[in-house]
C-alpha positions as CSV (number, residue, x, y, z in Angstrom):
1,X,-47.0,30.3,-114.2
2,X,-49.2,33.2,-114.3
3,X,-52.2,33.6,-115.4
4,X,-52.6,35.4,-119.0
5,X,-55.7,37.7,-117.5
6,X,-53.7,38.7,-114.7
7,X,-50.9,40.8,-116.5
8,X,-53.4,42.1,-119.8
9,X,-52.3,45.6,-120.5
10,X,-56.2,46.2,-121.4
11,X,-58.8,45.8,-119.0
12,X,-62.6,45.6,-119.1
13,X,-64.7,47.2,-115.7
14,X,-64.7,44.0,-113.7
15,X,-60.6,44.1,-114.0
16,X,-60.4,47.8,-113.7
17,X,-62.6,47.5,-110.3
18,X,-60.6,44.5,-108.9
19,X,-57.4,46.2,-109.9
20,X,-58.5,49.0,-107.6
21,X,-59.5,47.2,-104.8
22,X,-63.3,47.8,-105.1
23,X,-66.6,46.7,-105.9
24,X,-67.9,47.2,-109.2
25,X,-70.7,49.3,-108.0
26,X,-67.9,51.8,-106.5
27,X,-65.7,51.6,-109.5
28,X,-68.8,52.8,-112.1
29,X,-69.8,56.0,-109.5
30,X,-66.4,56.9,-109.7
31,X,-66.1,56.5,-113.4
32,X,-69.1,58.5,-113.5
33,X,-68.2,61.3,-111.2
34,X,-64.0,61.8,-111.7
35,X,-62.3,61.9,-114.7
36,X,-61.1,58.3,-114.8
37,X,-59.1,57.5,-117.9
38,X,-60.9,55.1,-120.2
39,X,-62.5,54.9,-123.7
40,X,-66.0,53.2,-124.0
41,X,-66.2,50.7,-127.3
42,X,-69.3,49.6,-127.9
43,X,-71.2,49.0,-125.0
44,X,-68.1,48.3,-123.2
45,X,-65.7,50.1,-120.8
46,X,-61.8,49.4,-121.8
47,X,-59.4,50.5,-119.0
48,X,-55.6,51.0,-119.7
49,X,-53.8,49.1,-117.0
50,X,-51.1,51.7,-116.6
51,X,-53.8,54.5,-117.1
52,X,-55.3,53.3,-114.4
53,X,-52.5,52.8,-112.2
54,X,-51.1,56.5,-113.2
55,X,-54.1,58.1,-112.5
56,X,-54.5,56.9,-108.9
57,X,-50.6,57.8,-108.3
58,X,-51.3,61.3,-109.6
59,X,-54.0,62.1,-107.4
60,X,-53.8,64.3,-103.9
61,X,-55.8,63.4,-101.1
62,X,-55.9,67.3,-100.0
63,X,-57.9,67.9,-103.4
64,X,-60.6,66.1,-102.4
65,X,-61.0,67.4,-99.1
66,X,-60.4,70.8,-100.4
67,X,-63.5,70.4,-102.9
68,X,-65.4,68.6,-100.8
69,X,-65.3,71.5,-98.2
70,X,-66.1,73.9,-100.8
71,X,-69.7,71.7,-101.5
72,X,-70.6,72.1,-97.8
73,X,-73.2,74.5,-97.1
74,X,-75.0,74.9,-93.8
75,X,-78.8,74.8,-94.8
76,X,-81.4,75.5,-92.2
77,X,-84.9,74.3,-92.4
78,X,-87.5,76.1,-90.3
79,X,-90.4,74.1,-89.1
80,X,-93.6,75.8,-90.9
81,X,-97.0,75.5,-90.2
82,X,-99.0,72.5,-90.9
83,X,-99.5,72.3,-94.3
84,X,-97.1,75.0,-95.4
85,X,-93.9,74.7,-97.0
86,X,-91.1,75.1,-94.9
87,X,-89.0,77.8,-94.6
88,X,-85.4,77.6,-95.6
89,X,-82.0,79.6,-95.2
90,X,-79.3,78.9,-96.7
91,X,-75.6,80.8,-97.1
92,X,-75.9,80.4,-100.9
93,X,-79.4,80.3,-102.2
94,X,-78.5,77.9,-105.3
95,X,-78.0,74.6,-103.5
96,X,-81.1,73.7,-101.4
97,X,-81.9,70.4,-100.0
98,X,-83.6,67.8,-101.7
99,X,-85.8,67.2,-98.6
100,X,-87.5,70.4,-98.6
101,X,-91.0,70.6,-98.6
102,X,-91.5,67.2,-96.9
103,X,-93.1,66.8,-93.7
104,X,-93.7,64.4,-91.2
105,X,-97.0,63.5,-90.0
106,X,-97.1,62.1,-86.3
């Protein structure tokens, strides 16, 4: 006999994650960050079980290396002067490190 749950064509985050094979905290960046299909009622996340199951079938692993490359930039950071903010070159000017300006004091 199985267990009602287990075949429920509707699915709340907990199912959606354990249908995927990941933790919960994995699941909600990627619901965040992709466009994962689901419809938020309430204060809850539904999941479609064959949504989910379509979406994962229609995606291409050579996407996400292809955009993933296209994110990379080199960024240099140039040791400044005690004190003064560090110098910094980068191949494209809008994406600059979060870390700049920091300094570490020996």
């Amino acid at each position: 006999m199985t267990h009602p749950q287990a075949t429920r064509d509707i699915l709340t985050i907990e199912e959606a994650a354990d249908l995927l094979g990941v933790s919960i905290k994995t699941f909600i960046k990627v619901l965040h960050t992709e466009e994962v299909p689901a419809r938020k009622i309430g204060r809850e996340w539904k999941f479609s079980r064959a949504a989910l199951i379509a979406w994962v079938g229609a995606g291409r692993s050579s996407e996400f290396y292809e955009s993933s490359e296209a994110e990379e930039r080199e960024v240099e950071i140039v040791p400044a002067a005690r004190g003064a903010q560090p110098a910094v070159s980068t191949s494209t000017p809008e994406r600059v490190r979060r870390t700049v300006g920091w300094s570490i004091d020996d």
